[in-house]
C-alpha distance (Angstrom), angle and dihedral (degrees) to the residues before:
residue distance angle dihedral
X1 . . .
X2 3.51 . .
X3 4.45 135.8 .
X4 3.42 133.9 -169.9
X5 3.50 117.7 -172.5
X6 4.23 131.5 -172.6
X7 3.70 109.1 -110.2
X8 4.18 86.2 -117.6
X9 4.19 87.8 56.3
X10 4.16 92.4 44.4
X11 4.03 127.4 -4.5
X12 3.61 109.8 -170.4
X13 3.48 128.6 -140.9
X14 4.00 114.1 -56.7
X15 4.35 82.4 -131.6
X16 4.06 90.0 62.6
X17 4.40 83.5 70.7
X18 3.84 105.5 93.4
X19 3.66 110.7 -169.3
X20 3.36 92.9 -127.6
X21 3.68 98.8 46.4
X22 4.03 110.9 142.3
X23 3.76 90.0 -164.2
X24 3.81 130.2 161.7
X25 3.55 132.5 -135.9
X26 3.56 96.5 -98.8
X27 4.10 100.7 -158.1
X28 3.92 94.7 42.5
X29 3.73 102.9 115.7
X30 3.23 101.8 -18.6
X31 3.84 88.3 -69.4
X32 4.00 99.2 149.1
X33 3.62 95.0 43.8
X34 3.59 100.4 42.4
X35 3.78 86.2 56.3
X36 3.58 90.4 50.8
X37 3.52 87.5 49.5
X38 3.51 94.0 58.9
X39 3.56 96.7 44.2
X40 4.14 99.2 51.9
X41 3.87 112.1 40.5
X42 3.50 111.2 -136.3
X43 3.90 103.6 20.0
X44 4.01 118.9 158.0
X45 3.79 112.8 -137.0
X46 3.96 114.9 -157.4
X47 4.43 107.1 -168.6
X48 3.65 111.5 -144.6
X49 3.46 91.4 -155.1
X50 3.87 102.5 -128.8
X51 3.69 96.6 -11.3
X52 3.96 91.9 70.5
X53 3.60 136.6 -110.8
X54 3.93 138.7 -69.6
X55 4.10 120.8 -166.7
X56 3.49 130.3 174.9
X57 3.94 138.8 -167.5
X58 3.46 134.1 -159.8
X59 3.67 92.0 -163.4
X60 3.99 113.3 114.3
X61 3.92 97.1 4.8
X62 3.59 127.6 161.4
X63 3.85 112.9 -111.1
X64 3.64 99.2 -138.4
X65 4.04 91.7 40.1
X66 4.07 97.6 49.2
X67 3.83 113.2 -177.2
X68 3.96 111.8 -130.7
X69 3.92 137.6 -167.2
X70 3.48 136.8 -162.6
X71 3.84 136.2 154.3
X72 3.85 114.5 -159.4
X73 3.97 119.7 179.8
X74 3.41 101.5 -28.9
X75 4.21 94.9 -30.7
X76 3.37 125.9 110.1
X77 3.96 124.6 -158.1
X78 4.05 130.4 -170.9
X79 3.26 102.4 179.2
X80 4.22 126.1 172.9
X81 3.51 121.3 -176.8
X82 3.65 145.3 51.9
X83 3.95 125.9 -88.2
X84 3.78 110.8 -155.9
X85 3.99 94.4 -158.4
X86 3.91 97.7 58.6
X87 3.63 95.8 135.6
X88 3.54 95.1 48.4
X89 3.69 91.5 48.6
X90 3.93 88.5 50.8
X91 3.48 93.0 58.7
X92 3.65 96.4 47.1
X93 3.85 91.0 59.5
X94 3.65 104.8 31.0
X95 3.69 96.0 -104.2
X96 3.32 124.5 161.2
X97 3.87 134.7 -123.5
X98 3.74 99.5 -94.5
X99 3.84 90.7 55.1
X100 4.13 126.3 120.0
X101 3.43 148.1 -163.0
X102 4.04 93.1 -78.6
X103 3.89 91.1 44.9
X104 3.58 90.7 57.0
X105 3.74 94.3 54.6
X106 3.48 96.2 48.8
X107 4.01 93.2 54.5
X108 3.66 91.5 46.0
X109 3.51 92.2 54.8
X110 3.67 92.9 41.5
X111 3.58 87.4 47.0
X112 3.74 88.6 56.7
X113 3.88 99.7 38.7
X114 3.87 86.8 54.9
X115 4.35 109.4 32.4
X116 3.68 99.1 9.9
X117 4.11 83.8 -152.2
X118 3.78 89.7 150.5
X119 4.10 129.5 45.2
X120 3.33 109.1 -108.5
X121 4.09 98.5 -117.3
X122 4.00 87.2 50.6
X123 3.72 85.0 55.0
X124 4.06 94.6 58.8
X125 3.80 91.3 28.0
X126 4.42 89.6 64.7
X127 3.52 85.3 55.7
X128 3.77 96.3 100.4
X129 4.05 109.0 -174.3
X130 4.09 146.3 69.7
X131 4.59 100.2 -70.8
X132 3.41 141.9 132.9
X133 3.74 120.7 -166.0
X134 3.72 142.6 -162.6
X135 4.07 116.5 -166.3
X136 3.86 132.7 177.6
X137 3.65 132.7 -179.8
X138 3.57 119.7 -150.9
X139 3.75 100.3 -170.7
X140 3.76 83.3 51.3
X141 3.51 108.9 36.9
X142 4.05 91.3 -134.7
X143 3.49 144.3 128.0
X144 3.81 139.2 -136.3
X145 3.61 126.4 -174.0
X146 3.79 140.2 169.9
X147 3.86 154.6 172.2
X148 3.66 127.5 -169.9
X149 3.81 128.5 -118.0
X150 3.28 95.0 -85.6
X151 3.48 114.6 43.3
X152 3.62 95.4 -121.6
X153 3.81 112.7 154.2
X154 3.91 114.2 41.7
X155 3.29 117.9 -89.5
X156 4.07 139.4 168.1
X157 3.87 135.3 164.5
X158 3.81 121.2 -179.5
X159 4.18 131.9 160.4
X160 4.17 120.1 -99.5
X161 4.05 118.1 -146.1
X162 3.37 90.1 -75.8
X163 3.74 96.8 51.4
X164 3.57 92.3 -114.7
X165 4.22 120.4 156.1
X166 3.97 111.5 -99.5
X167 3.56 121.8 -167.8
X168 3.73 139.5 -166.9
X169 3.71 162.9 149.9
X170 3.70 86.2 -155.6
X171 4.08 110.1 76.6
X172 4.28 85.2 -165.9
X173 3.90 95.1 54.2
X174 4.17 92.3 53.9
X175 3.98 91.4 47.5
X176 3.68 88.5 45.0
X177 4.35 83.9 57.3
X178 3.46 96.4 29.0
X179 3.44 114.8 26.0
X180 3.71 114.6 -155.9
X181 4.18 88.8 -19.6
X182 4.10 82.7 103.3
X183 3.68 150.0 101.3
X184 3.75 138.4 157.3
X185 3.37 116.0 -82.5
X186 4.01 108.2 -94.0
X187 3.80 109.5 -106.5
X188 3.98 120.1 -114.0
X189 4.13 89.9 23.1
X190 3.56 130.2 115.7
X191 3.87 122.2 -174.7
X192 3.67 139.5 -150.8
X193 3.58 136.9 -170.6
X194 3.93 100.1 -110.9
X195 3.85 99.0 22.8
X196 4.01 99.4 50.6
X197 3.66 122.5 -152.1
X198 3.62 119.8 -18.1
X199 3.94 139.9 171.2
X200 3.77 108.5 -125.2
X201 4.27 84.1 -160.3
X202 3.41 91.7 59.7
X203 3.73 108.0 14.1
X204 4.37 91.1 163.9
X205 3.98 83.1 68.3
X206 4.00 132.3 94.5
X207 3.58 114.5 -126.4
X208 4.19 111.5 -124.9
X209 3.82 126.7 -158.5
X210 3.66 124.4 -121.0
X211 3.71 116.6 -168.4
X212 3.71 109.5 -127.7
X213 4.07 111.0 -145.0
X214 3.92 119.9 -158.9
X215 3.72 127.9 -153.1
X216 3.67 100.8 -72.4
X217 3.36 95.8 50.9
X218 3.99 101.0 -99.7
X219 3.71 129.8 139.2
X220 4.54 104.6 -97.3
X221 3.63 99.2 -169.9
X222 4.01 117.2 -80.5
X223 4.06 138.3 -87.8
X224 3.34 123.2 -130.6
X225 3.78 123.2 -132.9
X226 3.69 130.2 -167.6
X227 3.73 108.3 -108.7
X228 3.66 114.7 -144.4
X229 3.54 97.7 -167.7
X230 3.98 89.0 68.1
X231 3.78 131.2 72.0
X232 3.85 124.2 -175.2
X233 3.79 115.2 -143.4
X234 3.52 114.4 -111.7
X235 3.75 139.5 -173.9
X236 4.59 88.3 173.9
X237 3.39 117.8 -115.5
X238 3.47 124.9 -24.0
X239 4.10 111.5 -105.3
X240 4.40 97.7 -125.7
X241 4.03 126.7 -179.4
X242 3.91 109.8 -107.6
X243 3.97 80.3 -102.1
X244 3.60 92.2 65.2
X245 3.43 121.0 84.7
X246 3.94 122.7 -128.4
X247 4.02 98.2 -155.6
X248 3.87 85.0 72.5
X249 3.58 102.0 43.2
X250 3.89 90.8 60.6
């Protein structure tokens, strides 16, 4: 699966820039895609006009970690993974029985755009399962994105030239964009586009940088590590009329 997204839709991290980065601009001409393209037979592209783009290929998947799309008014999902308490999950939201893993997302994040009954880290935090997932809102020109605890299914972000978001499940497609401006995604985190990077296990916490070195020495983007010494000040999630909308409350 693979995401770029227009610095104005999702600015990484200022850490992700290595100085010595060599990146592309990953939405000129189609560059980023094309390659992917090329490199997974059969891959769907969908342009989100100046937002960015999100494709996704079903060609070399892992079995146990399928890769799953969905758009639903104005939200689209790539999901890959498997979440063990589905039913559960389907229940909560009113789902019915034909629902998946990227169906779920989508109403929990619609769910929290529109009621905010839930804090956002408890949200990704009852997902109980092996997933990573990349989300964008049209209507409201955000972002969500998370990895589980444990870092199961592969899964990389890093900055182009222009400081644009790239996303994928493939570590070689995100160098080839970004050059050494990468890292993995840090495990237990989710992200949004006005709240930054946060850890939904210990959502209280700061997030520090840790500059990642490769073989020859050179700045590779940076980790993030949960820094114990920090607390954020929090009154939970703000209470908002299903008029409201969530993305700019946090």
């Amino acid at each position: 699966m693979l995401a770029v997204f227009d610095k104005s839709v999702a600015k990484g991290p200022d850490a992700l820039q290595s100085p010595h980065s060599e990146a592309v601009s990953a939405l000129k001409d189609g560059c980023l895609s094309n390659h992917f393209a090329g490199v997974h037979p059969g891959s769907v592209t969908v342009n989100l006009g100046s937002a960015g783009l999100i494709a996704y290929s079903l060609d070399r998947q892992n079995p146990l970690l399928p890769r799953l799309f969905a758009v639903v008014d104005d939200i689209f999902c790539l999901f890959q993974g498997h979440i063990e308490n589905v039913a559960l999950l389907k229940q909560q939201y009113g789902l019915n029985k034909m629902a998946n893993e990227v169906i779920i997302v989508i109403e929990a994040y619609r769910t929290l755009r529109d009621r905010g009954p839930y804090p956002p880290d408890q949200v990704v935090r009852d997902l109980n399962g092996k997933f990573a997932f990349i989300l964008y809102d049209s209507s409201a020109k955000t972002t969500f994105l998370a990895a589980d605890a444990d870092g199961s299914v592969p899964f990389f972000w890093g900055t182009d030239s222009e400081g644009n978001l790239v996303l994928s499940d493939d570590v070689e497609i995100v160098k080839k964009g970004c050059g050494k401006s990468f890292a993995p995604f840090p495990k237990g985190c989710f992200f949004t586009k006005s709240g930054g990077l946060r850890s939904y296990e210990h959502p209280r916490n700061e997030l520090k940088p840790v500059p990642r070195v490769d073989s020859s020495g050179q700045v590779c983007g940076a980790t993030f590590k949960v820094d114990s010494e920090s607390k954020k000040e929090t009154s939970g999630m703000p209470r908002v009329g299903s008029a409201a909308n969530w993305s700019s409350h946090y």
